[in-house]
Backbone as CSV, one residue per row, in Angstrom:
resi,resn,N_x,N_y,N_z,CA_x,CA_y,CA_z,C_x,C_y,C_z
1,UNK,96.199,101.524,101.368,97.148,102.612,101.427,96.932,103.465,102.685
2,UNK,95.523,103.756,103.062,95.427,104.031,104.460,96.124,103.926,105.606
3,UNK,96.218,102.332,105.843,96.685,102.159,106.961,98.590,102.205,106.653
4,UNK,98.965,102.311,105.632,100.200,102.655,105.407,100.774,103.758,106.118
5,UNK,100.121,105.042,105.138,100.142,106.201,105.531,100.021,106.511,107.138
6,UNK,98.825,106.292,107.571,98.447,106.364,109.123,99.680,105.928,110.073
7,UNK,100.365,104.773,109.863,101.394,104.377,110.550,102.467,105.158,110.050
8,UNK,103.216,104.951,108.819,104.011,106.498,108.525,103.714,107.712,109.319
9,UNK,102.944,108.260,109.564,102.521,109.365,109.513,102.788,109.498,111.569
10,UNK,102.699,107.987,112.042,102.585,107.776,113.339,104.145,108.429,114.058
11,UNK,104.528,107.320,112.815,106.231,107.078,113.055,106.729,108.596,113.239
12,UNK,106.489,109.220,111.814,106.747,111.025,112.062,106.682,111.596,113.275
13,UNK,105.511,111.456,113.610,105.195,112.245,114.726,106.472,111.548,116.180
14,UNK,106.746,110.300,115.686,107.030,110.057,117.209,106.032,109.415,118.215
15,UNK,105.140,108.724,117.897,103.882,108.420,118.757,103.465,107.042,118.557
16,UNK,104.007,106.404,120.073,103.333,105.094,119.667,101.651,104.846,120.053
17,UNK,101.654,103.300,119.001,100.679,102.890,118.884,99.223,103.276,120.326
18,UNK,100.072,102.831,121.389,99.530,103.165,122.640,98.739,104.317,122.762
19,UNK,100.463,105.190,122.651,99.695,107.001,122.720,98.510,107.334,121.448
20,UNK,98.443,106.975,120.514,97.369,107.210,119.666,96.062,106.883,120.267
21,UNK,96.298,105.533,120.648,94.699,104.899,121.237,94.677,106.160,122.314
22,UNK,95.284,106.238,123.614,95.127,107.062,124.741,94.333,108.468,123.801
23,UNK,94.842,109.133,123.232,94.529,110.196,122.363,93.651,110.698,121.537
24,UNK,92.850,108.907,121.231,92.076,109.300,120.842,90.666,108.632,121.370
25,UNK,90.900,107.949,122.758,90.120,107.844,123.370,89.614,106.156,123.246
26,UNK,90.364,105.457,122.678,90.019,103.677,122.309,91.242,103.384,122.707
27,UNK,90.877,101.639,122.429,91.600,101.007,122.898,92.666,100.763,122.320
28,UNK,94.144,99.907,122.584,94.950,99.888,121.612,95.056,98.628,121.096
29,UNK,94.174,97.715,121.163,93.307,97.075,119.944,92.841,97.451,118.725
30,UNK,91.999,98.679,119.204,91.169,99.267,118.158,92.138,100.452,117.603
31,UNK,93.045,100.790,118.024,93.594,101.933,116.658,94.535,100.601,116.140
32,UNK,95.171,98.875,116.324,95.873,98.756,115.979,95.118,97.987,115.067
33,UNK,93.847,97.936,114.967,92.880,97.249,113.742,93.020,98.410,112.588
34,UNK,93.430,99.834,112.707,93.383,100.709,112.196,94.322,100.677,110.792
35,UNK,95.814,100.694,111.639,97.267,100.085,111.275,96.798,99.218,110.241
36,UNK,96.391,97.811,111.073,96.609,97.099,110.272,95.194,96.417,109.053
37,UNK,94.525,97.393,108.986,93.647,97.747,107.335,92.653,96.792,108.013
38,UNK,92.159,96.327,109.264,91.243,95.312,109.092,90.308,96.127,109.956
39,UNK,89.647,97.398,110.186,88.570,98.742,109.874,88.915,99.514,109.858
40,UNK,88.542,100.588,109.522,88.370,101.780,109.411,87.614,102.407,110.253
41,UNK,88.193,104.003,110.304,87.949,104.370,111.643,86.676,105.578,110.799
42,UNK,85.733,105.943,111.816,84.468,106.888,111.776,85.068,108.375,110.987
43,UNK,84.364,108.797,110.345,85.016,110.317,109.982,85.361,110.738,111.000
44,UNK,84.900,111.105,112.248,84.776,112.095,113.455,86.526,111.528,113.900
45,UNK,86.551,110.306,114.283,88.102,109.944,114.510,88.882,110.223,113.393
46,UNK,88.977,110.036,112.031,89.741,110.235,110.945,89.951,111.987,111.534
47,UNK,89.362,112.389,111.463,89.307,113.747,112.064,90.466,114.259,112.894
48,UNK,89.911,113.662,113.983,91.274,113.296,115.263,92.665,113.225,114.812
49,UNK,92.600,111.721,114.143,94.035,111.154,113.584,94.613,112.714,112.988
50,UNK,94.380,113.273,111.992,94.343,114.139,111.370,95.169,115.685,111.728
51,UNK,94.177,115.759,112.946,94.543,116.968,114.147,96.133,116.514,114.677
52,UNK,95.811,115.293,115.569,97.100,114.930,116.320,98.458,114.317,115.092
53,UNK,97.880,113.804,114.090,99.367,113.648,113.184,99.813,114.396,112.034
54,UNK,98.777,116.039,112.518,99.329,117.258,111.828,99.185,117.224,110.687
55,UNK,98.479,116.225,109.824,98.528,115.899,108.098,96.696,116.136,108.139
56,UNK,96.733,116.033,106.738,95.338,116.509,105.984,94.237,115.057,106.016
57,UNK,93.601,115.002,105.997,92.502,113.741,106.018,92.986,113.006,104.400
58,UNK,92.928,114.163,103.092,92.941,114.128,102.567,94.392,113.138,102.111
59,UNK,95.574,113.465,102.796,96.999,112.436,102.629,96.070,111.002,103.043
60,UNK,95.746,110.997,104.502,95.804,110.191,104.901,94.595,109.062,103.727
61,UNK,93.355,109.377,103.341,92.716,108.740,102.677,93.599,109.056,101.108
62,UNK,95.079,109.252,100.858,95.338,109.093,99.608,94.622,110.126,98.444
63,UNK,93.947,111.216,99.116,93.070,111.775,97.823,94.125,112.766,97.659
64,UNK,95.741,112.472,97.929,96.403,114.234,97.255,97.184,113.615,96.047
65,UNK,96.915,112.361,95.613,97.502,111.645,94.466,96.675,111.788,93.163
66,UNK,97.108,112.232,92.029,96.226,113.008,90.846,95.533,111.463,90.479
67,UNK,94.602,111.215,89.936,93.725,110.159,89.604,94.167,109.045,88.389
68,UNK,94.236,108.138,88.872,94.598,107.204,87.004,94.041,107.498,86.016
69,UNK,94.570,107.442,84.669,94.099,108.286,83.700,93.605,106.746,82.847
């Protein structure tokens, strides 16, 4: 659901794949391993993502969804 959100969240902003890597300082290899769920990025970058696509860490890792009961 991560990398869902993260790309949603890209699209919002208006920002391609490119400009993310530039932005956040990697390559655009490595934010598009991001995208596409095959790693995960360091807290310190989740961080980043966060700052520049204006949303909460918390959307982006899915924790604003109430828990299965």
């Amino acid at each position: 659901m991560f990398r869902k959100r993260l790309r949603q969240a890209r699209i919002d902003a208006k920002l391609t794949q490119q400009r993310m890597a530039d932005l956040l300082g990697i390559s655009l290899n490595g934010y598009q391993k991001y995208e596409q769920g095959e790693t995960q990025p360091p807290l310190d970058t989740l961080v980043k993502l966060s700052r520049i696509l204006k949303v909460t860490t918390d959307y982006l890792l899915c924790n604003d969804e109430p828990p299965d009961d």
